[in-house]
PDB file of N, CA, C and O in Angstrom, chain B, residues numbered from 101:
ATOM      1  N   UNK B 101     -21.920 -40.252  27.549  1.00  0.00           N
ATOM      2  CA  UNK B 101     -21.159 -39.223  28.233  1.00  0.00           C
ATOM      3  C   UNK B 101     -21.118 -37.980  27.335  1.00  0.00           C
ATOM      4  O   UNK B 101     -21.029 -37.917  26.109  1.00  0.00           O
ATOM      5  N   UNK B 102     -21.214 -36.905  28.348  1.00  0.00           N
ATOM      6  CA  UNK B 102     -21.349 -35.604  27.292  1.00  0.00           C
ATOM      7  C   UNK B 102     -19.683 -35.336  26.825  1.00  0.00           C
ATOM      8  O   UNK B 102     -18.653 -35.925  27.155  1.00  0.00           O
ATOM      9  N   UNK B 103     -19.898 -34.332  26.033  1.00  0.00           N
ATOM     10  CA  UNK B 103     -18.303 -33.462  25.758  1.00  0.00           C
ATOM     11  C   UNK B 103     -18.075 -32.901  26.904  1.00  0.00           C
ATOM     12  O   UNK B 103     -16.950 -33.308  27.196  1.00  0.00           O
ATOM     13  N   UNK B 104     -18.549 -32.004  28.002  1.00  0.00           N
ATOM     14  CA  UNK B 104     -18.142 -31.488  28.696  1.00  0.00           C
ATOM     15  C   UNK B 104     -17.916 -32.616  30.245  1.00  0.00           C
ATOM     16  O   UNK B 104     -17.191 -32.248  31.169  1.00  0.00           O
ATOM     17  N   UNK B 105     -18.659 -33.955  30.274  1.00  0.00           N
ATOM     18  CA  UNK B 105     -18.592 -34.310  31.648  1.00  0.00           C
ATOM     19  C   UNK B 105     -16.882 -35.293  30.687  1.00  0.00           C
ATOM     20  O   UNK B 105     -15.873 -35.542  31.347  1.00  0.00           O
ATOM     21  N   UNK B 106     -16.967 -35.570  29.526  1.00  0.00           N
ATOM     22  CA  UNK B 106     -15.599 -35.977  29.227  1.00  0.00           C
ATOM     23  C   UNK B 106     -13.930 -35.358  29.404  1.00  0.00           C
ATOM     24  O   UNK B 106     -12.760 -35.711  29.553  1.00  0.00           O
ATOM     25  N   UNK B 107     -14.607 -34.465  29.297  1.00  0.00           N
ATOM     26  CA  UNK B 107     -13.163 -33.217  29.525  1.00  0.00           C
ATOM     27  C   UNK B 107     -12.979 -33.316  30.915  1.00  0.00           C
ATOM     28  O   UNK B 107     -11.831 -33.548  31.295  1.00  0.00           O
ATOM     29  N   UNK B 108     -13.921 -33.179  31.804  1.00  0.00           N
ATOM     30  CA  UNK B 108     -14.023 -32.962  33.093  1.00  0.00           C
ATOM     31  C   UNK B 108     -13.439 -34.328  33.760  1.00  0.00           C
ATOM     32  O   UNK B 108     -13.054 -34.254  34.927  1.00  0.00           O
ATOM     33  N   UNK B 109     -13.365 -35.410  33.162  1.00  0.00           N
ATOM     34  CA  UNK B 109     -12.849 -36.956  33.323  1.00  0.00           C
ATOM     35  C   UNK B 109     -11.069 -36.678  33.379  1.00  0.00           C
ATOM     36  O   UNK B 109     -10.105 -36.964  34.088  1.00  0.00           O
ATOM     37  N   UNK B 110     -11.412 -35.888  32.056  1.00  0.00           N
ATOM     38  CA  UNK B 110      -9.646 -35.960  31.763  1.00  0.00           C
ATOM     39  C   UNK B 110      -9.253 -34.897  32.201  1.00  0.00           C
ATOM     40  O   UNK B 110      -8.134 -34.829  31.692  1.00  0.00           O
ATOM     41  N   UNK B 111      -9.365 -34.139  32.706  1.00  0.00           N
ATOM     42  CA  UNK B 111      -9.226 -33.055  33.845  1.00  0.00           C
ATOM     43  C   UNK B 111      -8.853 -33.065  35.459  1.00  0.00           C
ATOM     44  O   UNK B 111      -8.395 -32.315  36.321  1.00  0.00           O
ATOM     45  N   UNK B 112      -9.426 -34.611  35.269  1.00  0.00           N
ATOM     46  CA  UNK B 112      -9.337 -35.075  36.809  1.00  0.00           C
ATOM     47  C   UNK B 112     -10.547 -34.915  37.847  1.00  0.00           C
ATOM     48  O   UNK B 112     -10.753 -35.437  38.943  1.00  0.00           O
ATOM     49  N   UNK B 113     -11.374 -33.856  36.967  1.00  0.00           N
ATOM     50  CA  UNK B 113     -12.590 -33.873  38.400  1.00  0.00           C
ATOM     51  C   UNK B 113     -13.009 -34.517  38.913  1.00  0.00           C
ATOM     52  O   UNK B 113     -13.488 -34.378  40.038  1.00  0.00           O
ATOM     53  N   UNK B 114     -12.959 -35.725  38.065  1.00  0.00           N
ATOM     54  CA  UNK B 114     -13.739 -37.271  39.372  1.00  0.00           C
ATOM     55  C   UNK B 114     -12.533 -37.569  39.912  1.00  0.00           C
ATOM     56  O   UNK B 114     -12.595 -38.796  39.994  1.00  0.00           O
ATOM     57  N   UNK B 115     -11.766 -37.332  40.217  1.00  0.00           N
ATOM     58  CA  UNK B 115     -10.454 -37.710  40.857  1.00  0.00           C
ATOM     59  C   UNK B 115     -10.398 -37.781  42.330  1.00  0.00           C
ATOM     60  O   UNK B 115      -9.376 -37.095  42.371  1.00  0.00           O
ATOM     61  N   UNK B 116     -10.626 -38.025  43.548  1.00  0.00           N
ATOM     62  CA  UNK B 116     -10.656 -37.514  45.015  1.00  0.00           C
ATOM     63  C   UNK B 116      -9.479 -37.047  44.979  1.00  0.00           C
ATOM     64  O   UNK B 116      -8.372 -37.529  44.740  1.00  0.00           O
ATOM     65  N   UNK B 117     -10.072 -35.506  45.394  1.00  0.00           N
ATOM     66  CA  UNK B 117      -9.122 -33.948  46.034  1.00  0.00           C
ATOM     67  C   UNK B 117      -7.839 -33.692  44.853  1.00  0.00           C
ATOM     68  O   UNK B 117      -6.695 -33.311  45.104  1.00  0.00           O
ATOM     69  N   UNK B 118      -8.443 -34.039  43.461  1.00  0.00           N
ATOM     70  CA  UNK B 118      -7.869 -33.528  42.326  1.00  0.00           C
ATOM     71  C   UNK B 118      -7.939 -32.070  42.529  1.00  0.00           C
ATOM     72  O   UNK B 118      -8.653 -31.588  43.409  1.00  0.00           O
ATOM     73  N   UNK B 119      -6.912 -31.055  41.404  1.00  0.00           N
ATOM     74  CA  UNK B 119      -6.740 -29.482  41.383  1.00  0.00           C
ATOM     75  C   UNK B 119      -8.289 -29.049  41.032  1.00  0.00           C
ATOM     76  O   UNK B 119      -8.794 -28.024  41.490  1.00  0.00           O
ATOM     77  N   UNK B 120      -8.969 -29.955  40.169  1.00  0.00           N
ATOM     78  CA  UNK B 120     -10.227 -29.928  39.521  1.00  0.00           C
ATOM     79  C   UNK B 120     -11.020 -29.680  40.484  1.00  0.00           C
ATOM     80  O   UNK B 120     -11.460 -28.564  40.759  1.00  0.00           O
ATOM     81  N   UNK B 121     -11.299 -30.893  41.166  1.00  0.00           N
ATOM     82  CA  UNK B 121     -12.241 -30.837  42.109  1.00  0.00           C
ATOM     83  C   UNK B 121     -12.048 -30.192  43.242  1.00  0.00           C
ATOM     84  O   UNK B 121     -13.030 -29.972  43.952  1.00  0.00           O
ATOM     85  N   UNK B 122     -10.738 -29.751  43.653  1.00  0.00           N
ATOM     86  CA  UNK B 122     -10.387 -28.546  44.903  1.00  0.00           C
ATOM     87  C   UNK B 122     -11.003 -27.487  44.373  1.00  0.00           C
ATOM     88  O   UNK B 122     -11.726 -26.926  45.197  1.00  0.00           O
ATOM     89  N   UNK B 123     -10.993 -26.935  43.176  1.00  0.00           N
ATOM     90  CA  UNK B 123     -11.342 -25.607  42.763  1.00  0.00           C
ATOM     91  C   UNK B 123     -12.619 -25.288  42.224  1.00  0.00           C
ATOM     92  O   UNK B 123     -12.934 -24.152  41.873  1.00  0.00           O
ATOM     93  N   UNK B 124     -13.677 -26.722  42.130  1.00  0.00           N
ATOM     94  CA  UNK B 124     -14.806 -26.642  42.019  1.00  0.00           C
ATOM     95  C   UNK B 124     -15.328 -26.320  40.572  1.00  0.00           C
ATOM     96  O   UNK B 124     -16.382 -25.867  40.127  1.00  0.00           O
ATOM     97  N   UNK B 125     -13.945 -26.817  39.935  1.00  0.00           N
ATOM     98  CA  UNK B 125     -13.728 -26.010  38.140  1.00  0.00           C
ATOM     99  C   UNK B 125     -13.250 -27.124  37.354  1.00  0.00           C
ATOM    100  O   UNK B 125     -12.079 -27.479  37.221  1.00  0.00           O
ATOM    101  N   UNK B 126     -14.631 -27.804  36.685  1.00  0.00           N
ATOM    102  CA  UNK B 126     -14.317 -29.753  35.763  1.00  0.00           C
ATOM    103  C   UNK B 126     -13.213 -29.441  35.121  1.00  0.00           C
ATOM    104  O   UNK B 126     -12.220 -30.119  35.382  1.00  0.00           O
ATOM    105  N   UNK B 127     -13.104 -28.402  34.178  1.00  0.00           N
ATOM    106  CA  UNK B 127     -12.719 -28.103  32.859  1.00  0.00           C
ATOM    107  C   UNK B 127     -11.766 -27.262  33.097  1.00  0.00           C
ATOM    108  O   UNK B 127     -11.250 -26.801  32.079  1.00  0.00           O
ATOM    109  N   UNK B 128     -11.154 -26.728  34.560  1.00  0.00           N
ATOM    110  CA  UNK B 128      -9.711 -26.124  34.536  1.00  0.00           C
ATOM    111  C   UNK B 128      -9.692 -25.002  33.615  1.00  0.00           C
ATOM    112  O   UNK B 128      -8.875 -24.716  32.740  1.00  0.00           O
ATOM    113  N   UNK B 129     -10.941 -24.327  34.052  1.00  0.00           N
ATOM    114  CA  UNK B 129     -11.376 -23.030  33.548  1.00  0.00           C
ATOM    115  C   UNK B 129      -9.971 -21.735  34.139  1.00  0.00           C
ATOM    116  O   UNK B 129      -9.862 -21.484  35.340  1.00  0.00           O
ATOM    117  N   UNK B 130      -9.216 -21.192  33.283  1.00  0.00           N
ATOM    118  CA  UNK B 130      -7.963 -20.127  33.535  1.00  0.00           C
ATOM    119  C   UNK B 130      -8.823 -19.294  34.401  1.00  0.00           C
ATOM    120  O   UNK B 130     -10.052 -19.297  34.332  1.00  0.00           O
ATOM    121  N   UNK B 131      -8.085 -18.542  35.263  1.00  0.00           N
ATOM    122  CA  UNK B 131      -8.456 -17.569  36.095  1.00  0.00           C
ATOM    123  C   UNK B 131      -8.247 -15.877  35.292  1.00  0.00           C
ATOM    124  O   UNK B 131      -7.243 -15.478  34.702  1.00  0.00           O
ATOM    125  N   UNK B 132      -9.255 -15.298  35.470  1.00  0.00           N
ATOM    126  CA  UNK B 132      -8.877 -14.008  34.245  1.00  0.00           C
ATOM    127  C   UNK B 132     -10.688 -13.461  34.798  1.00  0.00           C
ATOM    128  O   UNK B 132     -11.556 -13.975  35.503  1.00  0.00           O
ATOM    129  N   UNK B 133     -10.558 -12.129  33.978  1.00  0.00           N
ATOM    130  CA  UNK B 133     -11.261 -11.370  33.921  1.00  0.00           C
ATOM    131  C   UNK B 133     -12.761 -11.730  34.297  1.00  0.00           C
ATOM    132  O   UNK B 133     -13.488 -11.306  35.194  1.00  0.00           O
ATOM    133  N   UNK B 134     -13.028 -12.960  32.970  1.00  0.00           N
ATOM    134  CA  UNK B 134     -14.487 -13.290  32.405  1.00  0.00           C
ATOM    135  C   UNK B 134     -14.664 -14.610  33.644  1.00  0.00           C
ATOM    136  O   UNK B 134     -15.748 -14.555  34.224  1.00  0.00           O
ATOM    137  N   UNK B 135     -13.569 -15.958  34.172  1.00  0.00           N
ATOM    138  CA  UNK B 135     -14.123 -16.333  34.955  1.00  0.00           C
ATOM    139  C   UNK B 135     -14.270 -15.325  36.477  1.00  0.00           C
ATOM    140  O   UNK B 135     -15.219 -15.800  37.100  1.00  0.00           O
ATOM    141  N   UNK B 136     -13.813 -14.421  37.066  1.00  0.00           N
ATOM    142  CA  UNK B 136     -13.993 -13.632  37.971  1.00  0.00           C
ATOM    143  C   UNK B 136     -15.841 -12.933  37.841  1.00  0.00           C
ATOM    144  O   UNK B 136     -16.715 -12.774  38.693  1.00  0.00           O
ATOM    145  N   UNK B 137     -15.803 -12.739  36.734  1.00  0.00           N
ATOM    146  CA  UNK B 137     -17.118 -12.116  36.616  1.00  0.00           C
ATOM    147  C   UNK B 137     -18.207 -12.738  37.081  1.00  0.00           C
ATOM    148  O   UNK B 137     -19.275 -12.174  37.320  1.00  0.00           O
ATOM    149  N   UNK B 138     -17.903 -14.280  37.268  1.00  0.00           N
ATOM    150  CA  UNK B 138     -18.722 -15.412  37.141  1.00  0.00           C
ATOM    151  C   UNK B 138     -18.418 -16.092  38.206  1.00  0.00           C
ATOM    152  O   UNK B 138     -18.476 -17.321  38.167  1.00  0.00           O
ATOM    153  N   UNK B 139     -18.146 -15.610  39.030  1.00  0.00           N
ATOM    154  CA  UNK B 139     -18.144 -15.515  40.786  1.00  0.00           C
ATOM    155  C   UNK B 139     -16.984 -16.803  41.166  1.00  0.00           C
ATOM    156  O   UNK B 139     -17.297 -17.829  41.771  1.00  0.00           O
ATOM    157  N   UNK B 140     -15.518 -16.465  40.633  1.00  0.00           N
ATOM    158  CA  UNK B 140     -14.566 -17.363  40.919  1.00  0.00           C
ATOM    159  C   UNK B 140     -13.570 -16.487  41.466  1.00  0.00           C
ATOM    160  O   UNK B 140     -13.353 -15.302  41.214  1.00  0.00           O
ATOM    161  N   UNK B 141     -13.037 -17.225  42.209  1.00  0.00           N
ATOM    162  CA  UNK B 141     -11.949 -16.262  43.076  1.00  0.00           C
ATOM    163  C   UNK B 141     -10.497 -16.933  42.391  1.00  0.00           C
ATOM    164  O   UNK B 141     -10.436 -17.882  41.610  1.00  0.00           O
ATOM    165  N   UNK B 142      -9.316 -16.086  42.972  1.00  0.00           N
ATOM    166  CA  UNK B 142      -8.460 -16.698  42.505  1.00  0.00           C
ATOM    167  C   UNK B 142      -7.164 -17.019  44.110  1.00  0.00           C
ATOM    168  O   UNK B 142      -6.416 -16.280  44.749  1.00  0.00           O
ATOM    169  N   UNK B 143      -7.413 -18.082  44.153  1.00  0.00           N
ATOM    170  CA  UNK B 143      -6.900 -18.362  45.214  1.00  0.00           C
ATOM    171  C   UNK B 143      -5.789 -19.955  44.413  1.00  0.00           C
ATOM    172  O   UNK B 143      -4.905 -20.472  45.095  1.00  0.00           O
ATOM    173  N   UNK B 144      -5.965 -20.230  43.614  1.00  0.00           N
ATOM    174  CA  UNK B 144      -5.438 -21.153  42.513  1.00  0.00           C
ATOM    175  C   UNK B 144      -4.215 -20.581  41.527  1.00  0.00           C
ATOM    176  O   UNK B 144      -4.612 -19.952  40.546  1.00  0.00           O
ATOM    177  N   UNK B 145      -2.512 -20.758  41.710  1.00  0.00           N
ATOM    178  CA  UNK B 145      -1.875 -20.000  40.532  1.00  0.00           C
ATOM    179  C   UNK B 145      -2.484 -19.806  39.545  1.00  0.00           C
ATOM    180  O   UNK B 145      -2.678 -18.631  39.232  1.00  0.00           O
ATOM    181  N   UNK B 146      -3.039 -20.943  38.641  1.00  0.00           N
ATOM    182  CA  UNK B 146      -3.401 -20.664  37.227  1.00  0.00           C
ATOM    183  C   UNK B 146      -4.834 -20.541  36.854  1.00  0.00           C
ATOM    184  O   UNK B 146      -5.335 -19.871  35.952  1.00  0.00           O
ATOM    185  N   UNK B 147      -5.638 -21.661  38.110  1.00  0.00           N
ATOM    186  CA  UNK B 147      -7.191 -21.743  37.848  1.00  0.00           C
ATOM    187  C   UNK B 147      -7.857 -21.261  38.245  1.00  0.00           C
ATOM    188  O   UNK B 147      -7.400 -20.889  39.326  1.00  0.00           O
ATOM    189  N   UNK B 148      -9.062 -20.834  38.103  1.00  0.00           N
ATOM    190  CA  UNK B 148      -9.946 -20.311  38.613  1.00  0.00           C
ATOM    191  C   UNK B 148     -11.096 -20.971  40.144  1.00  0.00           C
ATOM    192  O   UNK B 148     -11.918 -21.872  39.979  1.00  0.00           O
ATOM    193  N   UNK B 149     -10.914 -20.421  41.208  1.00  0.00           N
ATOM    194  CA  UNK B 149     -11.676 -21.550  42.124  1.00  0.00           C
ATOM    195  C   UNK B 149     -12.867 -20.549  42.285  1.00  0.00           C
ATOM    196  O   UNK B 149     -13.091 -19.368  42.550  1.00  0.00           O
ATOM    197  N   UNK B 150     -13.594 -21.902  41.918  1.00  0.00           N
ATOM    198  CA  UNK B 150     -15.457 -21.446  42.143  1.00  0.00           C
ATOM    199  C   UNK B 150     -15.964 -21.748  43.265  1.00  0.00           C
ATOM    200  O   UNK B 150     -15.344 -22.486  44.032  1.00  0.00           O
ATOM    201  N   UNK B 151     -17.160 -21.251  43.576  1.00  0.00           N
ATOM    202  CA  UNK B 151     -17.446 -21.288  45.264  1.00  0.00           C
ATOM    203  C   UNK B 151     -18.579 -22.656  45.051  1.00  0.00           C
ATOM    204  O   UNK B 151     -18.982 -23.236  46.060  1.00  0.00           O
ATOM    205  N   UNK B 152     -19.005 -23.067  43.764  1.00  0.00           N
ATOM    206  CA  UNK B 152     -19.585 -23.919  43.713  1.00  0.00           C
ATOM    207  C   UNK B 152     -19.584 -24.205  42.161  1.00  0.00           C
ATOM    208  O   UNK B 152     -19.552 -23.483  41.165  1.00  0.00           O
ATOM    209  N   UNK B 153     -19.649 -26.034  42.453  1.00  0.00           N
ATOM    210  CA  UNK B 153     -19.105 -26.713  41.416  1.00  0.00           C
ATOM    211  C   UNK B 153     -20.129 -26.214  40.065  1.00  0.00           C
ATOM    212  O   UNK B 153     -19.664 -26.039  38.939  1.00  0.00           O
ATOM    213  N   UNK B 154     -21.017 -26.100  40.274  1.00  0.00           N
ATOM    214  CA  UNK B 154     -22.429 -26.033  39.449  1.00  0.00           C
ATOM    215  C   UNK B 154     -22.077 -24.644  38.597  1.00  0.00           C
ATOM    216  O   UNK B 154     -22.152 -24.462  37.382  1.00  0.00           O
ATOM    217  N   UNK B 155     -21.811 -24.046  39.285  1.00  0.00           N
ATOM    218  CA  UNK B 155     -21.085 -22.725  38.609  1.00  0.00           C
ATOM    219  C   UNK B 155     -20.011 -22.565  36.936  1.00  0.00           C
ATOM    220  O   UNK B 155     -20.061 -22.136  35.783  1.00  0.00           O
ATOM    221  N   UNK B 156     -18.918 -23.441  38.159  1.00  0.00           N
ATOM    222  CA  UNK B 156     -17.833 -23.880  36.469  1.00  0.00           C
ATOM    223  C   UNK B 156     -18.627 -24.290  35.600  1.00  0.00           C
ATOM    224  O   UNK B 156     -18.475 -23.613  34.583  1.00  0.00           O
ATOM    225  N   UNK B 157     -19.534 -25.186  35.460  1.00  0.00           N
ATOM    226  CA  UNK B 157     -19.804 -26.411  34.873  1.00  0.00           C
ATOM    227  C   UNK B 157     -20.520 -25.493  33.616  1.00  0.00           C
ATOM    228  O   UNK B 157     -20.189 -25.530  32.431  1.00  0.00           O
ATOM    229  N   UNK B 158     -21.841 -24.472  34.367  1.00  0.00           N
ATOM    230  CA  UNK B 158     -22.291 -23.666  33.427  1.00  0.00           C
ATOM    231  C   UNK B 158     -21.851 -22.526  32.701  1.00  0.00           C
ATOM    232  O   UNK B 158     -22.375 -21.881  31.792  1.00  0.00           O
ATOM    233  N   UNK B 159     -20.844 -22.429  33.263  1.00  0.00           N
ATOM    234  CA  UNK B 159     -19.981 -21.253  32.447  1.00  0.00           C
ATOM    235  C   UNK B 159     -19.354 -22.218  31.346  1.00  0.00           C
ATOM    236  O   UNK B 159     -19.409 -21.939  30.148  1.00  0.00           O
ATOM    237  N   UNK B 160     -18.670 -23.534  31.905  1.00  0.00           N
ATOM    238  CA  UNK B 160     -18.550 -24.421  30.636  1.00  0.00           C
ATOM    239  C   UNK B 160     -19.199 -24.558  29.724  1.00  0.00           C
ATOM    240  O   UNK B 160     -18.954 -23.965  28.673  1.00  0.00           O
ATOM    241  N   UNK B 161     -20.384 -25.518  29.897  1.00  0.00           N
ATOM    242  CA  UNK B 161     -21.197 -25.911  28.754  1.00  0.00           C
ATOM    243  C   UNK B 161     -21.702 -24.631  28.151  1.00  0.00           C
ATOM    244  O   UNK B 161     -22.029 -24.671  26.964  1.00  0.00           O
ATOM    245  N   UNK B 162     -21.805 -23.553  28.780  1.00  0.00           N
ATOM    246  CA  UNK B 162     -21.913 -21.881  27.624  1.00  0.00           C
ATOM    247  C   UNK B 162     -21.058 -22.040  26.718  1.00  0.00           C
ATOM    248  O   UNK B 162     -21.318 -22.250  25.534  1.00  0.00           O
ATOM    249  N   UNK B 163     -19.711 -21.929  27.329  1.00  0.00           N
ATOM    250  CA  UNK B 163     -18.369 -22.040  26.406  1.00  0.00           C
ATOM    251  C   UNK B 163     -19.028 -22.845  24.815  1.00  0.00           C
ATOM    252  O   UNK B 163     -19.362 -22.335  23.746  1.00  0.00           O
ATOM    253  N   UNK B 164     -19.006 -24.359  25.310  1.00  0.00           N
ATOM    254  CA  UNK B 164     -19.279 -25.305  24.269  1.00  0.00           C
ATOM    255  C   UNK B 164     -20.102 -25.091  23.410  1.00  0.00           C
ATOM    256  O   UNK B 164     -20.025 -25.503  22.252  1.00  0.00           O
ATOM    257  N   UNK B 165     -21.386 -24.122  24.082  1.00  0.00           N
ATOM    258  CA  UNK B 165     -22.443 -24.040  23.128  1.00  0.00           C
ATOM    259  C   UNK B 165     -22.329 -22.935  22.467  1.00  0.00           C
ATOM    260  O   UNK B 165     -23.351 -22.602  21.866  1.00  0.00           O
ATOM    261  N   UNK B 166     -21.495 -22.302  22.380  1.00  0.00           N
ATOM    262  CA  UNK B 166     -21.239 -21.366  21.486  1.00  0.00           C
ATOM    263  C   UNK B 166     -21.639 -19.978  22.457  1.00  0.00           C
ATOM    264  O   UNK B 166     -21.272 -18.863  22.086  1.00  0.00           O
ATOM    265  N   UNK B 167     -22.120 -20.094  23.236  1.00  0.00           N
ATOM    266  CA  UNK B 167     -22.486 -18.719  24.156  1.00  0.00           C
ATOM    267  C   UNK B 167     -21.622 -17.709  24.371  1.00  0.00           C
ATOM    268  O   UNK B 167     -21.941 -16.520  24.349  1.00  0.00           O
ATOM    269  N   UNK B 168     -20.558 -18.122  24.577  1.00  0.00           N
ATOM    270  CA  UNK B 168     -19.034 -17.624  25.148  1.00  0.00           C
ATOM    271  C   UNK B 168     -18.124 -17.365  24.695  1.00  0.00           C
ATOM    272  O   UNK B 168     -17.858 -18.406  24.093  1.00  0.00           O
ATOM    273  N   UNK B 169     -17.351 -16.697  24.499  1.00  0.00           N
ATOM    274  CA  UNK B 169     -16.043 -17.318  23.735  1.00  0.00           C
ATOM    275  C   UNK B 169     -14.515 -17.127  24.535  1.00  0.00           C
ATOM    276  O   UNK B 169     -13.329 -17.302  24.256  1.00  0.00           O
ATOM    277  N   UNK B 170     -15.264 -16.693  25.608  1.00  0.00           N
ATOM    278  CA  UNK B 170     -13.835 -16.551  26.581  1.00  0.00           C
ATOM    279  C   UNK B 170     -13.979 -17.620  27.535  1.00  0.00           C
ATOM    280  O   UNK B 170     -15.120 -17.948  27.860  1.00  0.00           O
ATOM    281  N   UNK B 171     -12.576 -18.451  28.232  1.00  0.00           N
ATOM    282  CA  UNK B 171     -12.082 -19.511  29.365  1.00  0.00           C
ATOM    283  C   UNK B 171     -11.038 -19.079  29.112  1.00  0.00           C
ATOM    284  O   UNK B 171     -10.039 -19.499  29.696  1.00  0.00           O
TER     285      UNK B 171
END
């Protein structure tokens, strides 16, 4: 299991109709500036909801790999 599909465990995304998996966001990526840029709406108080799951995931593993430094 990676670091990021682990977080995404304890996050709840495998969860059926977890906050995680409603918002299409493993890692409960904050809603702000840098995820907006990265095509997330904010329809979530705190999180960011993506229009597709594949989306969070790679803005994540950027995060991890050092690409990023904003969530």
């Amino acid at each position: 299991m990676s670091l990021t599909e682990g977080i995404a465990r304890e996050e709840g995304f495998y969860v059926l109709n977890s906050r995680a998996q409603r918002n299409n966001n493993p890692g409960n990526i904050d809603w702000g500036e840098y995820a907006q840029l990265h095509g997330a709406s904010h329809g979530d108080p705190r999180f960011a909801v993506f229009p597709r799951q594949h989306k969070a995931s790679r803005l994540f593993r950027r995060y991890f790999q050092g690409l990023s430094t904003a969530i």
